[in-house]
C-alpha positions as CSV (number, residue, x, y, z in Angstrom):
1,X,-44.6,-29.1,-24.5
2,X,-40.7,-28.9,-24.8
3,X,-40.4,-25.9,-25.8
4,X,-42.7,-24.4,-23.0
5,X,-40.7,-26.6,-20.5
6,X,-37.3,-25.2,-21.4
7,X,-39.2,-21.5,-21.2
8,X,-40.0,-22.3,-17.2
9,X,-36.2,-23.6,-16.8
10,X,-34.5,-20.5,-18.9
11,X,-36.8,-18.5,-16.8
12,X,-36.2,-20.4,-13.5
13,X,-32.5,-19.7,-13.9
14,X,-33.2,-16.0,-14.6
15,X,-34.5,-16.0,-11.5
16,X,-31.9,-15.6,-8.8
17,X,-32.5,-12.3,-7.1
18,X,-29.3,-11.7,-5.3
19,X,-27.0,-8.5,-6.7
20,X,-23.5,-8.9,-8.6
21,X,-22.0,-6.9,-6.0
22,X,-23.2,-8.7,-3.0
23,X,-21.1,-11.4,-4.5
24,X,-17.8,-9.9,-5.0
25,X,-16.0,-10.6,-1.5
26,X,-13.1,-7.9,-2.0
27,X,-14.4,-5.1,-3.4
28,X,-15.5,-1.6,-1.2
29,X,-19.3,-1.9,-2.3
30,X,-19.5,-5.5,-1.1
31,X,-22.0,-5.8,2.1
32,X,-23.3,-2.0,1.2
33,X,-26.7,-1.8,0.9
34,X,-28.3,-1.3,-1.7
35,X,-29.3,1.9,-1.7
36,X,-25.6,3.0,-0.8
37,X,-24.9,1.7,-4.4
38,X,-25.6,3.8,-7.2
39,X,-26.1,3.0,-11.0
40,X,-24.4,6.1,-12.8
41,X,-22.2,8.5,-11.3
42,X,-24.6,11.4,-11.7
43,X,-26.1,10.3,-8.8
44,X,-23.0,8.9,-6.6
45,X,-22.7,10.6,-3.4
46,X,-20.3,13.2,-3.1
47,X,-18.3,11.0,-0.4
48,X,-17.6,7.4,-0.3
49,X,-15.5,6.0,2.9
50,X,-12.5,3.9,2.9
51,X,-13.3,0.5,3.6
52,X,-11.3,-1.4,5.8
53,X,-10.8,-5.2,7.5
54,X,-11.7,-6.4,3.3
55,X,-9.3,-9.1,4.1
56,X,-10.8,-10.5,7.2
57,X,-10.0,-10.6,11.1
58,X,-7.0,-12.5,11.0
59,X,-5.1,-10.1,9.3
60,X,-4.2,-6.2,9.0
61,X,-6.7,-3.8,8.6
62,X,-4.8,-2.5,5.7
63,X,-2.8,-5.1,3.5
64,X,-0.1,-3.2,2.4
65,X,1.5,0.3,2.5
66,X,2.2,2.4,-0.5
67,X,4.6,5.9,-1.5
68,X,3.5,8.6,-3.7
69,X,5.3,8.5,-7.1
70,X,5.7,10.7,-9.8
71,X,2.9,13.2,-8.6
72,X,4.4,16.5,-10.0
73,X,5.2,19.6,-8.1
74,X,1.3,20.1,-7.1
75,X,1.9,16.5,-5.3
76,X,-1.1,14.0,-6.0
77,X,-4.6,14.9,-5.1
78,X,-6.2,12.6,-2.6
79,X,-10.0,12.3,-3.5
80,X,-13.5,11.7,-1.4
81,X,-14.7,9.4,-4.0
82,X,-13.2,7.2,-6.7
83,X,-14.1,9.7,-9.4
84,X,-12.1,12.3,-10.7
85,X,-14.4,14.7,-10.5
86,X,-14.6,14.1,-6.4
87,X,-13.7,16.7,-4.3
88,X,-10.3,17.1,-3.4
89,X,-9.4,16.5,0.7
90,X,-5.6,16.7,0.2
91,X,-2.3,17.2,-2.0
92,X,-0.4,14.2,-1.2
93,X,3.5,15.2,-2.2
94,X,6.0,12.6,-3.8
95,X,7.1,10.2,-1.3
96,X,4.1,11.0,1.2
97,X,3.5,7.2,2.7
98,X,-0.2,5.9,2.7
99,X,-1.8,2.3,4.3
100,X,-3.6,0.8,1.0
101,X,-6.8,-0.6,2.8
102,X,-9.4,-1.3,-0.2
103,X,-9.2,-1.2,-4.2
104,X,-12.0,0.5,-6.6
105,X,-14.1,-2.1,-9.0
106,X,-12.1,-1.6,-11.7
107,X,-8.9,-0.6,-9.6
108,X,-8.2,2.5,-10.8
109,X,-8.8,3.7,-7.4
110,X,-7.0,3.0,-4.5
111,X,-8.9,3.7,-0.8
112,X,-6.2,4.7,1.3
113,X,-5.2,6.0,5.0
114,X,-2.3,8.5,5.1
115,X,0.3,7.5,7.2
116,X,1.2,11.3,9.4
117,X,4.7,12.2,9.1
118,X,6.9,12.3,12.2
119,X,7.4,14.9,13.8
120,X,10.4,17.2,12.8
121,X,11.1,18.6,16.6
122,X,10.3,15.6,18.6
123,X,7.2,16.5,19.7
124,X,4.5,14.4,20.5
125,X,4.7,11.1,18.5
126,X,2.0,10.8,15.3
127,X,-1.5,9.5,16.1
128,X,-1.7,5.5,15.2
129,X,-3.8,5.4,12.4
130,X,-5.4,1.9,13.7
131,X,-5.1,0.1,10.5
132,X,-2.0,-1.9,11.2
133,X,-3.6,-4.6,13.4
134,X,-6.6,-6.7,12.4
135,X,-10.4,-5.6,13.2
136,X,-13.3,-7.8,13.4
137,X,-14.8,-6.9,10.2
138,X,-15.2,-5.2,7.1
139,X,-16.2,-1.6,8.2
140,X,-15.6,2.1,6.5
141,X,-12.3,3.4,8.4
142,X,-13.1,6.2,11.5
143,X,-10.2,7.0,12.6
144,X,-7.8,9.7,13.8
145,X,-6.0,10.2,10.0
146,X,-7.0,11.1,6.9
147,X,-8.5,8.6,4.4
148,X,-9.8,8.9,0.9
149,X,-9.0,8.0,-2.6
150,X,-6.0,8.0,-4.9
151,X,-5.1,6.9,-8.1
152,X,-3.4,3.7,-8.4
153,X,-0.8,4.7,-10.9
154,X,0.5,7.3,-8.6
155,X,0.9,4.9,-5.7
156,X,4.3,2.2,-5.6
157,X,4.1,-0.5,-3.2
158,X,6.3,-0.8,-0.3
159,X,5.3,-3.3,1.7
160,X,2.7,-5.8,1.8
């Protein structure tokens, strides 16, 4: 009788249905569903956005704004994914400036929107990137500048 009663409780507690990642409130998988969320990376998509607004509607879009370091002459690749093998959108050179807007699970990654640089002649000013003010929630980023993935080491932060 006890030991079929602590079966039902170790069982009953075994029970809870909800996944690890729906729990983790700061992480760019949070809220995804399911099926966005793979189990190994052979079957990862090829493409995973930027998430942004992780930190809630009161503040920034992006928390804090990074600088390329110690990239090499070839400057730092910026990713699709937060794999290395992901394809490669951009060489970011040394000093290149980037909004830090999400981190990977085990923040080797960092999901990033690449600040433009000014304009040399005084043209037209560089597009906004729209990450510098708060949104209402956590969403992947769609705007006018280029976002992907970079790895943290490579990335110093500046402000934040």
């Amino acid at each position: 009788m006890v030991r079929t009663l602590a079966l039902i409780l170790m069982l009953a507690a075994c029970s809870d249905s909800r996944e690890v990642l729906d729990e983790l409130p700061n992480s760019s998988l949070a809220d995804a569903p399911r099926s966005e969320v793979s189990e190994t990376r052979m079957d990862t998509p090829s493409a995973r956005p930027v998430t942004i607004g992780e930190d809630g509607p009161r503040l920034d879009a992006c928390g804090g704004l990074g600088q390329v370091s110690r990239s090499g002459a070839g400057g730092l690749p910026l990713l699709a994914a937060p794999f290395a093998d992901a394809k490669v959108i951009a060489q970011l050179p040394e000093g290149q400036r980037a909004y830090i807007c999400t981190r990977s699970l085990d923040q080797k990654w960092l999901g990033v929107v690449v600040q433009p640089a000014a304009p040399a002649d005084g043209a037209a000013a560089a597009p906004d990137c729209g990450v510098s003010s708060p949104v209402d929630r956590k969403q992947p980023y769609d705007g006018p500048c280029v976002s992907g993935w970079l790895a943290s080491p490579y990335m110093r932060l500046i402000g934040g």
